[in-house]
N, C-alpha and C positions, 0 to 999 in steps of 0.2 A: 216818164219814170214812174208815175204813179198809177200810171195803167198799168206797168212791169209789173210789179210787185204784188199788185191786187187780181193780175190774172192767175188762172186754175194753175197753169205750170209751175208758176211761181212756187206756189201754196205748198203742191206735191215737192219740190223740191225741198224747200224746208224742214218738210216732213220726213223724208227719207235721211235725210241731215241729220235729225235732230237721233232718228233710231241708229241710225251709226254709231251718233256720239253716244247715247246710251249702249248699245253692245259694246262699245269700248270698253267702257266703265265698269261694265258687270264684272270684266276678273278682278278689276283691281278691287273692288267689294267684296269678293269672292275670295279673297286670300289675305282677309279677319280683318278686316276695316267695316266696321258696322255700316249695315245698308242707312239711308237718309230716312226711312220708315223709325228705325230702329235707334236711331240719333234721335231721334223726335221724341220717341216714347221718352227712352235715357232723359230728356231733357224736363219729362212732365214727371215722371218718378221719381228722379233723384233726391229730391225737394224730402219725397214721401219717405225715400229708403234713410236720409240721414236722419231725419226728425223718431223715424222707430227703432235707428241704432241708438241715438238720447235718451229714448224713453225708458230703453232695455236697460242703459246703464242706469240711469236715474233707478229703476227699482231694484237696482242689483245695491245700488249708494243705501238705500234706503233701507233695505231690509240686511246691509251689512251691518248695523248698530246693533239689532235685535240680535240676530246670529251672537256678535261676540259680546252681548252680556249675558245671552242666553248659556255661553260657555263660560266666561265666566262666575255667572250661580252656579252652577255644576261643581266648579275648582273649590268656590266658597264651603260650598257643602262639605265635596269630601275632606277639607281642610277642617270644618267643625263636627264631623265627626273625629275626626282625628285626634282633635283637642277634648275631646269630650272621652274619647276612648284612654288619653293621657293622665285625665284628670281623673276617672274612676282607679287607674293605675297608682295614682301620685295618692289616692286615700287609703287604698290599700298598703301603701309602703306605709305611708302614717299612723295607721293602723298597726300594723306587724309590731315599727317601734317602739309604741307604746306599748303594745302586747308582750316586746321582750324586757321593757323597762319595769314592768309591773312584776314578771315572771323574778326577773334580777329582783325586784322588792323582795317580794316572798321569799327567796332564797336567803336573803339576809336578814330577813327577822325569824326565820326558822332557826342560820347558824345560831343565833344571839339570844333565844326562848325558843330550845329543841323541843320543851315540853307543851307549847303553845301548837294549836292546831287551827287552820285555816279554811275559809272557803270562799275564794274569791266572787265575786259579784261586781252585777253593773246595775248603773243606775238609771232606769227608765220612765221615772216619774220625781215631780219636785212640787213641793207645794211652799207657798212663800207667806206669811202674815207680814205686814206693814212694812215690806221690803224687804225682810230678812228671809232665810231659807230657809223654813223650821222643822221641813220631815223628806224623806226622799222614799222613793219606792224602789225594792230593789228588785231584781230578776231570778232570784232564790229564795224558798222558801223550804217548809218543814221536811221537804221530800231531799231536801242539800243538807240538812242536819241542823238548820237552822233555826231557833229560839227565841220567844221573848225574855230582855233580858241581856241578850249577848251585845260588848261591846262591839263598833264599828269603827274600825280605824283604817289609814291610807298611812304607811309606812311607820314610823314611831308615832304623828299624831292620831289623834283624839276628832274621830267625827261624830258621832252620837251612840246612841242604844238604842236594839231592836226592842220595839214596841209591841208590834202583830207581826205573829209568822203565817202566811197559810199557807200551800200546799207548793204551790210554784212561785211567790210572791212573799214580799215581805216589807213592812213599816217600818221605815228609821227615823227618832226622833234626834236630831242634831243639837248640837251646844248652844246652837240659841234658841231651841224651845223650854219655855219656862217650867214646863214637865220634867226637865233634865237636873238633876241636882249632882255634883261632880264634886268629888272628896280631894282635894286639891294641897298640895303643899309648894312655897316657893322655894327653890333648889339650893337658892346659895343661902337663907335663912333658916330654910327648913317652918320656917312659921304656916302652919295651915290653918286652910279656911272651906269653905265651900263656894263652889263659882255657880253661880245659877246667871240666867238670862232674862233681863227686864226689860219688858216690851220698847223701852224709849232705847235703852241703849243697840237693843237687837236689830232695830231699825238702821242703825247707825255703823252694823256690823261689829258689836263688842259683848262678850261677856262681862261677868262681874263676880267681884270675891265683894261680898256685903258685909257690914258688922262687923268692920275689923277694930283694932286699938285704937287710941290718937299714937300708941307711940310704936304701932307699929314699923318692924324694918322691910316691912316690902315697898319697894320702891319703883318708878317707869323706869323701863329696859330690863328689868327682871324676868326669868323663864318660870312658868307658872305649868308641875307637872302631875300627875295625877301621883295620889299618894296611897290608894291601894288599900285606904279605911271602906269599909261597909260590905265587900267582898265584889261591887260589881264591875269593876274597872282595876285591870292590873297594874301594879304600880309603875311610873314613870312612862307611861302616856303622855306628848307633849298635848297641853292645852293649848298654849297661844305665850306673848309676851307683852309685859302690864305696860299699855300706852300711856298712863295716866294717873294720881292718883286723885278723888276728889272727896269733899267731905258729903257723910252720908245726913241722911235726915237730925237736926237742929245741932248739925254739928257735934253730937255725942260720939261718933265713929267715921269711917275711913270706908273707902269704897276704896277697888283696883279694877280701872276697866281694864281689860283683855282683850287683845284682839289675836284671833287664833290663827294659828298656822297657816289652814289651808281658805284658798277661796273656795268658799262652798257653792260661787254661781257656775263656778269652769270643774267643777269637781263631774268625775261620769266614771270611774272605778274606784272600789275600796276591796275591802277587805271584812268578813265576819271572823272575830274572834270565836270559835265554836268553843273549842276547851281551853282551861288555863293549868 
């Protein structure tokens, strides 16, 4: 038997065997069942083709973050512009109001002193001594009809006298500079005095009526209004209302501090009194 097997016939036999059963085989590979070559490869690539479908994802994961903050800053932006386009809008309205609320001023102190003449101004500069406000610059000067001299006031009150005018510009010294001397009488007494401003109290935000009676009747909560002696301040100007009364030097007289109408730190429109 082991001679059979090992002789030449054998051998061919085999062989022609063997090509049979491969031509067999070739349709049915042939009609989309991957040849045994091609299985093989499949089986060394696959390995390669899933690990670079990972990778692909992996950097798609990766640069997904970037992408959407990337879009995200973009929404952020045009949202603060938006807010920023909002809020020049929202000062503008703020603006107008008070532009129409100063306008309504003027118009009621015109009905109420037809013979009084106006020139409204703003205020672009502030100079302060030892806290208090003591001059303002204003944005009108001699070329607006403006004078040294002329009262400055914000609706009935009392904010100071022009000091310098110059051409475009102009100097206001307010009620608590000690330059300011203000012919004053109290409304419901009628007793006058002069209110000037002392460095301690000006600090502290107050005028002062100095060297009054001991038996004076002005009293704290009183309105303290201009009284229209000396010719530079027309009468009933409000000044402020008496916080206080306290005695003056070795107790011979009476002081009334004053604290005036307006905050002079939030003050940014008035008014020049040009004629009376």
């Amino acid at each position: 038997m082991s001679r059979l097997l090992k002789s030449p016939a054998t051998r061919v036999l085999v062989l022609v065997l063997a090509m049979l059963l491969l031509g067999g085989l070739l349709p049915f590979f042939a009609r989309g069942t991957a040849s045994p070559i091609s299985s093989a490869v499949g089986v060394v690539t696959s390995p390669l083709q899933t690990f670079a479908a990972w990778a692909a994802n992996g950097v798609r994961d990766v640069a997904s973050p970037f992408a959407s903050a990337s879009y995200l800053q973009e929404i952020v932006d045009a949202q603060e512009e938006e807010i920023e386009a909002l809020r020049v809008q929202l000062i503008d309205y703020h603006e107008a109001i008070q532009r129409a609320a100063r306008y309504a001023e003027l118009l009621e102190l015109k009905a109420e002193h037809t013979h009084w003449q106006f020139q409204p101004a703003s205020i672009i500069g502030v100079e302060h001594s030892a806290g208090a406000v003591v001059a303002f610059t204003l944005n009108r000067g001699s070329l607006s009809g403006i004078r040294a001299g002329m009262p400055v006031i914000r609706g009935q009150n009392l904010v100071g006298v022009v000091a310098e005018a110059g051409l475009t510009t102009s100097t206001v010294h307010t009620v608590f500079n000690p330059h300011v001397n203000i012919a004053v009488y109290e409304t419901l007494s009628n007793e006058i005095g002069v209110a000037t401003a002392t460095p301690g109290l000006a600090m502290q935000g107050y005028t002062a009526i100095t060297q009054l009676d001991l038996t004076t009747p002005i009293a704290a909560g009183r309105l303290i209004a201009t009284s229209g002696l000396g010719g530079i301040f027309p009468r009933n100007l409000i000044v402020g209302t008496v916080a206080r009364m306290q005695p003056g030097a070795q107790y011979l007289h009476l002081t009334a501090v004053i604290e005036p109408a307006l905050d002079f730190n939030t003050l940014r429109d008035v008014f020049v009194l040009t004629a009376q």
